[in-house]
C-alpha positions in Angstrom: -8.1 -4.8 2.1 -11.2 -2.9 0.9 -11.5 -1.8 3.9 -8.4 0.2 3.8 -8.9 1.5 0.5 -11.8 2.7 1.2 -10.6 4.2 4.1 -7.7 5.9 2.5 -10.2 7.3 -0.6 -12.5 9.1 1.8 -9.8 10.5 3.7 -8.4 11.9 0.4 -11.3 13.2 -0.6 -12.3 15.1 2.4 -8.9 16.4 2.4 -9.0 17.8 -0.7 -12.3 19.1 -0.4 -10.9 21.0 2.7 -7.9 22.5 0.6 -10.0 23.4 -2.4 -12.4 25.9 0.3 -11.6 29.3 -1.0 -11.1 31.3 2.7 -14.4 32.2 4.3 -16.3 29.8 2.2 -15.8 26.3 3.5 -19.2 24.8 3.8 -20.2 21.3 2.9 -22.5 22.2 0.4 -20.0 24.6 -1.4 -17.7 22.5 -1.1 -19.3 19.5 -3.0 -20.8 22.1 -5.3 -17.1 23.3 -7.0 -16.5 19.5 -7.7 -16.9 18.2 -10.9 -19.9 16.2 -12.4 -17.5 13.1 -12.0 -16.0 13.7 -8.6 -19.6 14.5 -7.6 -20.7 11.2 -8.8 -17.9 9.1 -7.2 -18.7 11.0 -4.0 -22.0 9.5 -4.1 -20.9 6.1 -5.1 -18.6 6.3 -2.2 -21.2 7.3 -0.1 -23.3 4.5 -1.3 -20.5 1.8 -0.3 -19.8 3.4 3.1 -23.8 3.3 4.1 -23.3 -0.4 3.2 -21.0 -0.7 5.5 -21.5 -3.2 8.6 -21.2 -0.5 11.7 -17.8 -2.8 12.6 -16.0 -1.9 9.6 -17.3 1.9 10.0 -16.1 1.9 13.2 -12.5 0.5 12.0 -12.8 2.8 8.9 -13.3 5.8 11.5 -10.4 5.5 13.5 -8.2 4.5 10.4 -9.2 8.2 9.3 -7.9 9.5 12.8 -4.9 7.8 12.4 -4.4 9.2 9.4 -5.2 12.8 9.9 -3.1 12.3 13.3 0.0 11.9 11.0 2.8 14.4 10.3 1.8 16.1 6.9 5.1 15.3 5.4 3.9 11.2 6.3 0.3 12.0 5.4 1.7 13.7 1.9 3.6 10.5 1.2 0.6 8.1 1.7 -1.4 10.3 -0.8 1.4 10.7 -3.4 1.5 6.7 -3.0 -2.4 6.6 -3.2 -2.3 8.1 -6.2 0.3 6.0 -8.2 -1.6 3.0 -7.0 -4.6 4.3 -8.5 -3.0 4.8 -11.5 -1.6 1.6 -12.2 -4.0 -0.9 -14.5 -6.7 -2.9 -12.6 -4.2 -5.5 -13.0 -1.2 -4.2 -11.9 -3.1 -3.4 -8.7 -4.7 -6.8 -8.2 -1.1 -7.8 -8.5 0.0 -5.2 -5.8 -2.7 -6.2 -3.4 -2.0 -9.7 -3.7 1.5 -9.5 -2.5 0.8 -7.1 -0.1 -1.7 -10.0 1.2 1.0 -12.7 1.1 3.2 -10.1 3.1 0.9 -10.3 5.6 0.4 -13.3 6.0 4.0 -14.2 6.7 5.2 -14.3 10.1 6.4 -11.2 11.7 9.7 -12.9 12.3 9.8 -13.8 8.6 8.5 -10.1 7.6 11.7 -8.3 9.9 14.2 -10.5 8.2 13.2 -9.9 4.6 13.4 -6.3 6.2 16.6 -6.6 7.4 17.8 -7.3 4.1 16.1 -5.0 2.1 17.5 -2.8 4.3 21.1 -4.1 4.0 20.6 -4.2 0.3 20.3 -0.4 0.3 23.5 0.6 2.1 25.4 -1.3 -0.4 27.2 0.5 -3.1 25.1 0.8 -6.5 26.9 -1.9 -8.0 26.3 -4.4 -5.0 22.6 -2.7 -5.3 21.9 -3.4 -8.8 22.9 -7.0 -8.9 20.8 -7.2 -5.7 17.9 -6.2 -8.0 18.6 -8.2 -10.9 18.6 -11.7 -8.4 15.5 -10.0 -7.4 13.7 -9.6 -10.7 15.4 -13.3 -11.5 13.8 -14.9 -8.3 10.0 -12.9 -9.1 10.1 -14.2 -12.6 10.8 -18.0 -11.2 8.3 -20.3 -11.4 7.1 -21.6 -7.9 8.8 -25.1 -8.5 12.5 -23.5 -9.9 12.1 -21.2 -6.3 11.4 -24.8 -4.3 14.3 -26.2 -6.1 16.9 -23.4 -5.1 15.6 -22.9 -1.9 16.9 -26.5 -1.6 19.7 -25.6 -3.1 20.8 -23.2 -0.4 19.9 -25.4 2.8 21.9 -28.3 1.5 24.9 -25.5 1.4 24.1 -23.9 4.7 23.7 -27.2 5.9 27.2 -28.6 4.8 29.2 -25.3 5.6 27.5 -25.6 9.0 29.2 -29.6 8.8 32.6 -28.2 8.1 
């Protein structure tokens, strides 16, 4: 996951270095001498992490970038703007994030395209059908594992005896 956000941040940076060239004037060194003292110093802290970098994860970090700049700007623009509100959040709120973005993962793909499906479902519903699909949402995220066990149970013994009938 590091990986990726490192990835993402030097991307980001070199783009907006690229934007802030005045025309004519777009060397490195210029550049990196219009930044300020702080984005000059996390510049060099990035460049510090990327030299420690094993040449594997370079290489992956690399062609990440060339995904990236490969994109439509209208996609590219959208991963930035959501860059950026990630990086705003707390240190906590973005553990948080990465954590369930790691548990997505790890699901199975066929698990990951059903819970898809339905989100996808849930948003061609009217407003009303949409709001009380995000309130059993909040609900179920603010259930404790054991409560989510028990109605999970709930719900097979229902499937299960509807399937009987």
């Amino acid at each position: 996951m590091r990986l990726r956000s490192l990835a993402l941040a030097l991307a980001l940076a070199t783009a907006g270095l690229a934007r802030a060239a005045p025309p004519g004037e777009d060397g490195a060194r210029a550049r990196f001498d219009r930044l300020t003292p702080e984005e000059k110093q996390a510049l060099r802290e990035r460049l510090e992490t990327w030299k420690a970098l094993p040449e594997e994860d370079k290489a992956r970090v690399r062609e990440r970038l060339e995904r990236l700049r490969a994109m439509p700007p209208e996609r590219r623009q959208a991963i930035e703007r959501s860059y950026r509100r990630f990086r705003a959040l707390p240190p906590e709120e973005q553990r948080a994030v990465l954590e369930r973005l790691a548990k997505w993962r790890s699901l199975p793909p066929e698990e990951r395209a059903r819970m898809r499906e339905a989100f996808r479902e849930a948003l061609e519903r009217s407003p009303e059908e949409r709001k009380r699909f995000l309130e059993g949402l909040r609900r179920w995220r603010e259930m404790s594992p054991a409560d989510r066990d028990r109605l999970r149970e709930q719900w097979r013994r229902r499937r299960d005896n509807l399937r009987r009938r």
